[in-house]
C-alpha positions as CSV (number, residue, x, y, z in Angstrom):
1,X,134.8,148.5,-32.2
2,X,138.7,150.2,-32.1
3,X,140.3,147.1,-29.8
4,X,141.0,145.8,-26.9
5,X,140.4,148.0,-23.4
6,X,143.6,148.7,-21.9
7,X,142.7,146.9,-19.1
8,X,145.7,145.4,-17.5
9,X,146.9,148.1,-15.6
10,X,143.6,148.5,-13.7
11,X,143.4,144.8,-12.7
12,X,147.2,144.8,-11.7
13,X,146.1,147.9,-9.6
14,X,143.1,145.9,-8.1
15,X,144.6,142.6,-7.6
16,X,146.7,143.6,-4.4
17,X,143.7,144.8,-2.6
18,X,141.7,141.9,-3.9
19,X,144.4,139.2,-2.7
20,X,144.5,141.0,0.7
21,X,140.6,141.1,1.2
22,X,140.4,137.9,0.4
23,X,142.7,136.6,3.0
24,X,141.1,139.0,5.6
25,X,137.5,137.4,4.6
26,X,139.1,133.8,5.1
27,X,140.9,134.9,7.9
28,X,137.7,136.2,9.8
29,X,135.6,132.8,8.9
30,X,133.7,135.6,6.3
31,X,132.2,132.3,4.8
32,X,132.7,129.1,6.7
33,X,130.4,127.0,4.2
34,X,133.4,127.5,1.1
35,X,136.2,125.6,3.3
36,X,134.1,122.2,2.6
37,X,136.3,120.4,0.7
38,X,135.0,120.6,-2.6
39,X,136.3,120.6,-6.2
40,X,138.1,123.7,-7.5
41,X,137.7,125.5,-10.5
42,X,138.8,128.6,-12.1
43,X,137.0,130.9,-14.4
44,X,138.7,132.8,-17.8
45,X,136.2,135.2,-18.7
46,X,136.7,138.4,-20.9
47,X,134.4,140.8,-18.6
48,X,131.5,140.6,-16.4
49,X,128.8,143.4,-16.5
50,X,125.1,143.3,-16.3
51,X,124.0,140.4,-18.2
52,X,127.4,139.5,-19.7
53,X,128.2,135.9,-19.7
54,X,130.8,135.9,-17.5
55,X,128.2,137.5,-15.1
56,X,126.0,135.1,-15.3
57,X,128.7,131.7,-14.6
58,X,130.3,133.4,-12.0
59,X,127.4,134.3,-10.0
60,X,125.6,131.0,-10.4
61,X,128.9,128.9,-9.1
62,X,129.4,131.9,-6.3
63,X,126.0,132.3,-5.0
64,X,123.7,129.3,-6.6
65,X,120.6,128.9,-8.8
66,X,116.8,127.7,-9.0
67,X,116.8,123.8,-10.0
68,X,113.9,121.8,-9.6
69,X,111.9,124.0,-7.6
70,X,114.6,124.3,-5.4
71,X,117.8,126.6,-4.8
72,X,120.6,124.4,-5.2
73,X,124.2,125.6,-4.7
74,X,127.0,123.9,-6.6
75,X,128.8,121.2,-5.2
76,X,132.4,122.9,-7.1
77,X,134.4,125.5,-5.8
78,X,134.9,128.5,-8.1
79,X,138.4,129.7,-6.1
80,X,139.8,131.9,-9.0
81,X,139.5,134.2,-11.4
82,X,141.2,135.9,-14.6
83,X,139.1,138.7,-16.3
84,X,140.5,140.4,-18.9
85,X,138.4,143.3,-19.6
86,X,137.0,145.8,-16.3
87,X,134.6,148.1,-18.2
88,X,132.0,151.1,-16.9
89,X,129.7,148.7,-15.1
90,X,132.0,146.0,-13.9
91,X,130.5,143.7,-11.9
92,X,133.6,141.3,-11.5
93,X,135.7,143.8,-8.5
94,X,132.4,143.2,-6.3
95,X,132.1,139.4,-7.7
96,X,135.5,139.1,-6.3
97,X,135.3,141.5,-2.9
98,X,132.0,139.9,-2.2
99,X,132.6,135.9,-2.2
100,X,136.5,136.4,-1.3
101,X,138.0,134.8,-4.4
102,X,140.9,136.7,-6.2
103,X,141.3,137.9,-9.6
104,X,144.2,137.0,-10.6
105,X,146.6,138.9,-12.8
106,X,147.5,135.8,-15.5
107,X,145.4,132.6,-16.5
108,X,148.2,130.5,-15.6
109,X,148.4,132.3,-11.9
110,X,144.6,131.9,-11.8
111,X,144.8,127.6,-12.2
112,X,148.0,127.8,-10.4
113,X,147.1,129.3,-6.9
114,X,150.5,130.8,-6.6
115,X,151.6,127.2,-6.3
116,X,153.5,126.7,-9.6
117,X,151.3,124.0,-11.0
118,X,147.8,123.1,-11.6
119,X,145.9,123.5,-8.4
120,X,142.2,123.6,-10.0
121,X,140.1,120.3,-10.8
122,X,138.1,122.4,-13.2
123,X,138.3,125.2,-15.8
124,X,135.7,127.7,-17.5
125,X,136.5,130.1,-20.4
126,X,133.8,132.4,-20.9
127,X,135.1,134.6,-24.1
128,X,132.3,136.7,-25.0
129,X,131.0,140.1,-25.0
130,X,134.2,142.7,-24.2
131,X,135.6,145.6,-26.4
132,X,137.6,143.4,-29.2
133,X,138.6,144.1,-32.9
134,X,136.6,142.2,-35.8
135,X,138.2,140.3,-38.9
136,X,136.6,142.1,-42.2
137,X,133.9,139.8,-42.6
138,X,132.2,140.8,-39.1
139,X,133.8,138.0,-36.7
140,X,134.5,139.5,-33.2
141,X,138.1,138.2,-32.0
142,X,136.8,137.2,-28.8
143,X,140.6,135.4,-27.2
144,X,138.9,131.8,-26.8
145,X,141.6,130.0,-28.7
146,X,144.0,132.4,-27.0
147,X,142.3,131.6,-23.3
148,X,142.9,128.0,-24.1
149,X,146.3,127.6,-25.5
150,X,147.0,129.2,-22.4
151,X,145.1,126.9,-19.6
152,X,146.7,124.0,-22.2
153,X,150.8,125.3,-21.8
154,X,149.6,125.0,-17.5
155,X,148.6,121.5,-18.1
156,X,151.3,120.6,-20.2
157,X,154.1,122.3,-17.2
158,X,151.9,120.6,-15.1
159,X,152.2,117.3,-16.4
160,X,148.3,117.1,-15.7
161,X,145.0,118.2,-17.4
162,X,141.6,118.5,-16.3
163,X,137.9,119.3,-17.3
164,X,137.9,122.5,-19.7
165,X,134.5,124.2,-20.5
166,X,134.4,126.8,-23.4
167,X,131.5,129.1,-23.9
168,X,130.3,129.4,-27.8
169,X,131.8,128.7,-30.4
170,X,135.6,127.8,-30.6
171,X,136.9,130.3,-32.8
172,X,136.9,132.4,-35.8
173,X,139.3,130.3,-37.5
174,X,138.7,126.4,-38.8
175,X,142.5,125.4,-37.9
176,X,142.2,126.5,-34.6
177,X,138.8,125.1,-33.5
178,X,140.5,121.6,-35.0
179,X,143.8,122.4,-32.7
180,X,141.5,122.8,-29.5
181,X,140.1,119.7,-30.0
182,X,142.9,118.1,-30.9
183,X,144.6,119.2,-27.6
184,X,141.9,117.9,-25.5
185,X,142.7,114.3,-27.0
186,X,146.3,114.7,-26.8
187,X,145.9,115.7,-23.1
188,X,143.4,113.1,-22.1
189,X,141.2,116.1,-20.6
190,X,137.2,116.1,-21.0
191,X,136.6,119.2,-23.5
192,X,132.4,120.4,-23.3
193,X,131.8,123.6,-25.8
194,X,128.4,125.0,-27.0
195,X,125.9,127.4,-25.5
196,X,122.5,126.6,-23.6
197,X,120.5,125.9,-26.5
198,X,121.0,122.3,-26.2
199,X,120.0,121.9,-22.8
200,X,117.1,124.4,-22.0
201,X,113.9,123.4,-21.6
202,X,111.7,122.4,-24.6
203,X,108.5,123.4,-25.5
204,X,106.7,120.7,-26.1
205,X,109.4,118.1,-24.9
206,X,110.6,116.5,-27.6
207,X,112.9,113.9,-26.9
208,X,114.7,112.9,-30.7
209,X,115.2,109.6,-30.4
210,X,118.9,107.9,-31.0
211,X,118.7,106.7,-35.1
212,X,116.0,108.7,-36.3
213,X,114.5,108.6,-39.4
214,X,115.4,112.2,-40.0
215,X,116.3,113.7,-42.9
216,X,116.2,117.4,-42.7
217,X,115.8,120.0,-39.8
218,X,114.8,123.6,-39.8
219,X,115.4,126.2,-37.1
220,X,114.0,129.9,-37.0
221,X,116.0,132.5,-34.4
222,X,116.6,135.4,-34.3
223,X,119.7,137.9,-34.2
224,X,123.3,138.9,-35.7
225,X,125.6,136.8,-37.5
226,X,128.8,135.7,-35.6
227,X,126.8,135.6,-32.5
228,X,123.2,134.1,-32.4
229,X,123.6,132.2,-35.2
230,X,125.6,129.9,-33.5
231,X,122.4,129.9,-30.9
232,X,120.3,128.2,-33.9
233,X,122.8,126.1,-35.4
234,X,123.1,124.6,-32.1
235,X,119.4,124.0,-31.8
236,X,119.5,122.0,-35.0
237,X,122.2,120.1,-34.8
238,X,121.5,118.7,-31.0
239,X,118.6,117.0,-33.3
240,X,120.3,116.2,-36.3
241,X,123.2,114.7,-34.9
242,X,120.4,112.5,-33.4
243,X,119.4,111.0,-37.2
244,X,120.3,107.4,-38.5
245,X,123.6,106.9,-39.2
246,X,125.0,110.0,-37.0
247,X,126.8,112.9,-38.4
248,X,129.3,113.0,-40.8
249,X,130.2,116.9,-41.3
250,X,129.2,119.1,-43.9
251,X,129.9,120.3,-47.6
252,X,128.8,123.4,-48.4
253,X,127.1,126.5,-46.6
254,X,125.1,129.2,-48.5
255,X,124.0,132.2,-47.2
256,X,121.2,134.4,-48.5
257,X,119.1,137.7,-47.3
258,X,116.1,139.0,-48.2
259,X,114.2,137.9,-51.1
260,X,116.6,136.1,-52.6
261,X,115.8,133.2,-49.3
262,X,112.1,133.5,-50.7
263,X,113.3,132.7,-54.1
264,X,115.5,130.0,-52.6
265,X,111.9,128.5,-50.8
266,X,110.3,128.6,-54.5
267,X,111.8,125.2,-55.2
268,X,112.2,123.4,-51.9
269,X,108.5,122.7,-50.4
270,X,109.8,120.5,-47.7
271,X,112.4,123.2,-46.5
272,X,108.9,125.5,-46.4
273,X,106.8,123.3,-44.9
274,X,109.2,123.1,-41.6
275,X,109.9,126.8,-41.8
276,X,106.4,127.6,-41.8
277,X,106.0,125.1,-38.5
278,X,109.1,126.1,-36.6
279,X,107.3,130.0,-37.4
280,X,104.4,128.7,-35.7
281,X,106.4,127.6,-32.8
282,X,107.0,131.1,-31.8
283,X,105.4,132.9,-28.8
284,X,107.2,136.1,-30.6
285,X,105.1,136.3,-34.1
286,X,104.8,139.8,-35.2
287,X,101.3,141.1,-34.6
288,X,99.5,144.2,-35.6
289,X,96.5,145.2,-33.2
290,X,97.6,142.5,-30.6
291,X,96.7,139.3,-33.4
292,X,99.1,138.3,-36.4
293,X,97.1,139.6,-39.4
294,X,96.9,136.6,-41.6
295,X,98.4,132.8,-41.1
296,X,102.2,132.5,-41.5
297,X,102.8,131.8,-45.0
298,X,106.0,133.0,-47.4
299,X,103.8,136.0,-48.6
300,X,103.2,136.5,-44.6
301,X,107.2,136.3,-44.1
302,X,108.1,138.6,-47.3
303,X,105.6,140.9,-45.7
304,X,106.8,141.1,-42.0
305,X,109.9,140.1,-42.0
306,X,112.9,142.8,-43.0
307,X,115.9,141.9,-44.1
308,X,116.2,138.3,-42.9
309,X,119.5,135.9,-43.5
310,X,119.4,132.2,-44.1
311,X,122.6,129.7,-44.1
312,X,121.3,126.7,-46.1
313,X,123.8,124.2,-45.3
314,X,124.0,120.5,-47.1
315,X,125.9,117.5,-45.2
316,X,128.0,115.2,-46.7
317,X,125.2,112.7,-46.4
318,X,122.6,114.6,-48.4
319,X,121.1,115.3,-45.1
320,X,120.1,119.6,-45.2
321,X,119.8,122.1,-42.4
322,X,118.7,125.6,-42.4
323,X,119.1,128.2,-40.4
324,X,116.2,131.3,-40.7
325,X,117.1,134.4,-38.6
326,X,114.0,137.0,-38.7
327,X,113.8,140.0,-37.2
328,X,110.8,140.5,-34.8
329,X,110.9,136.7,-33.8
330,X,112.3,136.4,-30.5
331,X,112.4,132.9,-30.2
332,X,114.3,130.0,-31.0
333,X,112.0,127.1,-32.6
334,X,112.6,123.9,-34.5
335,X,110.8,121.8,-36.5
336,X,111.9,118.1,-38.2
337,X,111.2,116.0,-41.2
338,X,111.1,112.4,-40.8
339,X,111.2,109.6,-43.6
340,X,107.6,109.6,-44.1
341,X,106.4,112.9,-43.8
342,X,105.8,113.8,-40.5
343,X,107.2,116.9,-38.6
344,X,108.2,116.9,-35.3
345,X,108.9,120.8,-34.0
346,X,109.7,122.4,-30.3
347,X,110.8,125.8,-28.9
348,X,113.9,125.8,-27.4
349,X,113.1,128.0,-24.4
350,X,115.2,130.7,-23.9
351,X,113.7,133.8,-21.7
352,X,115.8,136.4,-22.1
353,X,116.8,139.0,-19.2
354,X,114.6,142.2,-19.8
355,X,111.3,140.7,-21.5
356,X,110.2,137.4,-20.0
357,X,112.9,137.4,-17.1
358,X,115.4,139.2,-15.4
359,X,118.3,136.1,-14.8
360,X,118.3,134.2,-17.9
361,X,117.5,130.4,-16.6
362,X,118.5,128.9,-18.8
363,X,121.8,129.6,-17.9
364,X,121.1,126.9,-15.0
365,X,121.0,123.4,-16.8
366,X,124.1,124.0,-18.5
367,X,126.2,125.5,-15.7
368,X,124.3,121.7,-14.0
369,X,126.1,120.0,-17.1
370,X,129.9,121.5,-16.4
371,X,129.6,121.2,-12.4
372,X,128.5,117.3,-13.5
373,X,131.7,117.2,-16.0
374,X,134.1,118.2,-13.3
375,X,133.0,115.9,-10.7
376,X,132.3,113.2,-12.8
377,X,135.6,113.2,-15.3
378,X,133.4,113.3,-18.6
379,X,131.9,115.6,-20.6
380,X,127.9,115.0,-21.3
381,X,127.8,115.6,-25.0
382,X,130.8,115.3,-27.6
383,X,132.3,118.5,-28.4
384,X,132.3,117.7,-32.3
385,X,128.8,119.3,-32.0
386,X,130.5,122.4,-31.1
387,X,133.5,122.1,-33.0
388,X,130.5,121.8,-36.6
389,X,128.3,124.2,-35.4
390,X,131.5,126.5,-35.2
391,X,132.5,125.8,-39.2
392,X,128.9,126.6,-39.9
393,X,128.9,129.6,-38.1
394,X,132.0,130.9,-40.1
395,X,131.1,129.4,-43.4
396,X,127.5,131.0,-43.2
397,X,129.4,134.3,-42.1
398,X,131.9,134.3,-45.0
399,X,129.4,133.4,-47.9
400,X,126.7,136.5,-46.1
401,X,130.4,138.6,-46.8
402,X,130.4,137.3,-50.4
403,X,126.5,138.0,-51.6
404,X,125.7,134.5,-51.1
405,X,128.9,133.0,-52.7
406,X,128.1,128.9,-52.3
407,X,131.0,128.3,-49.6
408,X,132.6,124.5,-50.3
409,X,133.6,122.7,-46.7
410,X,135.2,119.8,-47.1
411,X,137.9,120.3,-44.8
412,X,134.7,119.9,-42.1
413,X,134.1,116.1,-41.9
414,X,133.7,116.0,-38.7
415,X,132.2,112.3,-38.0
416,X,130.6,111.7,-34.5
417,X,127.8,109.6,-32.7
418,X,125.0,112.1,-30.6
419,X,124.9,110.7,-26.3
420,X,122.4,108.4,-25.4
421,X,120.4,111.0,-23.4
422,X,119.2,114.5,-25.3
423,X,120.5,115.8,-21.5
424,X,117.8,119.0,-21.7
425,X,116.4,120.0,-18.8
426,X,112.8,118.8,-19.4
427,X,113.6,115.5,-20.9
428,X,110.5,112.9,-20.7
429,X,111.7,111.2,-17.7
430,X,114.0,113.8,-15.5
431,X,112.7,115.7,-13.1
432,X,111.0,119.0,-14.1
């Protein structure tokens, strides 16, 4: 990637004729249903195109989504937006046009309404996908830290905070996922992070209890580093967090590719043994005449899988978690070890736009989970599982930049108690 898109010009252009169209729509009674008196938010995003993320938040607040068996439309207000990117393909002029809600030129005008203050009772920053510049170990610079700081400087003119919802990972930068957090104390404001791994349905439902006898998780995934990595760490830690004692942070991340993970497996049968049921999981295993042509095994793996990566990550309890990315798998799949021996294992179900759907559902429980957070004042989950998952992400990406250099983490103690409810979708007792 060479940068940034110089795209400020061409929103300042638009913004006039957005402002105007959107008073002419409320002028006209264009949608009578938006005047209820509902909470407000605002959405930061970096661009919206085709199956972007931003797409994807701003038309499920705008126009609604499937929830238990229903179409349910939000009971928030998305009244604003900043984008900060219009590529070819932008969806986020018609986004705008179409619902009558204004792009605004900064992220302070955008929670402000032209008012001065804070006039929102809710904020999303979506910071992902967009034309930005990389650090030389492969992080994309998406502005999420930059997004924030500037939603925070409003609510500190303000004299006010209120809900803030970040999409992914924090940051590229350990210091700076610990400042976020740290504001969101400072401020009083309810802070939810992560991605939809968490919340999506499960396949079978597995519901990890509260102080579980667990002492080592396993997920396989699928994808690039820096980006759905963070998808499987996510899917493990929402269950490890889960184990006896809750988490206490990590000490040291290892990434490996290739053979060298087989190698790795040669002395860790346990680690195998939940690799090899996650793999089994899949609804993705690769297949030659339409059947896989032996049972999944590490000799399977070396065989069809090319080029994999691995973070092997130890906790500062002893506890381990490891991460397998394969190519061909398209699935996201865990699998547990309690004290004892027995395994517990799931597929996190994520059907992507293009193979198994066309609008990404799972999209729908956690956009549920924010609209939940702004109206009821907290958060569902504690962000500390996004703020770890977003030290593993960058440890495991620094030590795949160093041949598998051990990476030490001490600065990542990072000490927190899972909810009470797992809060996916399909949990045994909610509505499915």
């Amino acid at each position: 990637m060479t940068g940034p898109t110089p795209a400020r010009p061409t929103r300042r252009t638009f913004l006039a004729s957005t402002a105007a169209a959107a008073a002419a729509g409320a002028a006209l009674g264009a949608a009578p249903a938006r005047r209820r008196e509902r909470k407000k938010i605002a959405l930061i995003g970096t661009e919206s195109r085709t199956h972007s993320h931003a797409q994807h938040f701003i038309d499920r607040f705008l126009v609604g989504y499937a929830w238990h068996g229903g179409w349910y439309t939000p009971e928030v207000e998305l009244v604003s937006l900043y984008i900060d990117q219009f590529p070819e393909g932008d969806l986020a002029r018609g986004q705008s046009e179409r619902h009558g809600v204004p792009i605004h030129p900064t992220i302070a005008e955008a929670l402000t309404l032209g008012t001065g203050e804070l006039a929102v009772d809710g904020v999303v920053i979506i910071g992902e996908h967009g034309d930005y510049p990389k650090t030389e170990i492969g992080q994309t610079l998406y502005p999420r830290y930059e997004f924030f700081k500037q939603v925070v400087e409003v609510f500190e003119g303000s004299g006010r905070s209120v809900p803030v919802f970040n999409d992914k990972h924090l940051s590229t930068q350990w210091d700076r996922c610990v400042e976020m957090v740290a504001d969101s104390r400072r401020l009083g404001f309810p802070f939810l992070a992560g991605s939809s791994l968490p919340v999506t349905w499960r396949l079978p439902a597995i519901d990890m209890p509260n102080d579980v006898p667990l002492v080592e998780s396993v997920c396989v995934g699928y994808g690039g580093a820096d980006s759905y990595d963070f998808h499987g760490l996510e899917t493990a830690q929402c269950m490890s967090e889960r184990r006896k004692g809750g988490e206490v942070g990590i000490s040291r991340v290892q990434a490996l590719r290739g053979d060298a993970i087989w190698d790795m497996l040669a002395g860790r049968e346990e680690t195998t043994r939940l690799f090899l049921s996650a793999l089994c999981r899949s609804h993705t295993l690769p297949v030659e005449n339409g059947y896989p042509t032996d049972p999944p095994s590490i000799e399977w793996a070396r065989r069809n899988f090319q080029n994999p990566f691995a973070y092997f990550i130890e906790h500062r309890d002893g506890f381990r978690t490891t991460l397998f990315m394969m190519p061909v798998i398209q699935d996201f799949t865990y699998a547990g070890l309690l004290e004892g021996g027995e395994v517990v294992s799931c597929q996190m179900y994520l059907p992507m736009p293009g193979r198994a759907a066309s609008t990404a559902d799972f999209f729908n429980p956690l956009v549920h989970h924010i609209e939940r957070m702004v109206l009821d004042g907290r958060a569902p989950y504690p962000v500390e599982r996004t703020l770890l998952t977003s030290g593993m992400t960058m440890a495991g990406v620094a030590s795949l930049a160093r041949g598998g250099e051990v990476v030490e983490t001490p600065e990542m103690e990072v000490v927190y108690s899972a909810p009470r409810e797992s809060q996916f979708v399909n949990a045994p007792g909610a509505e499915s």
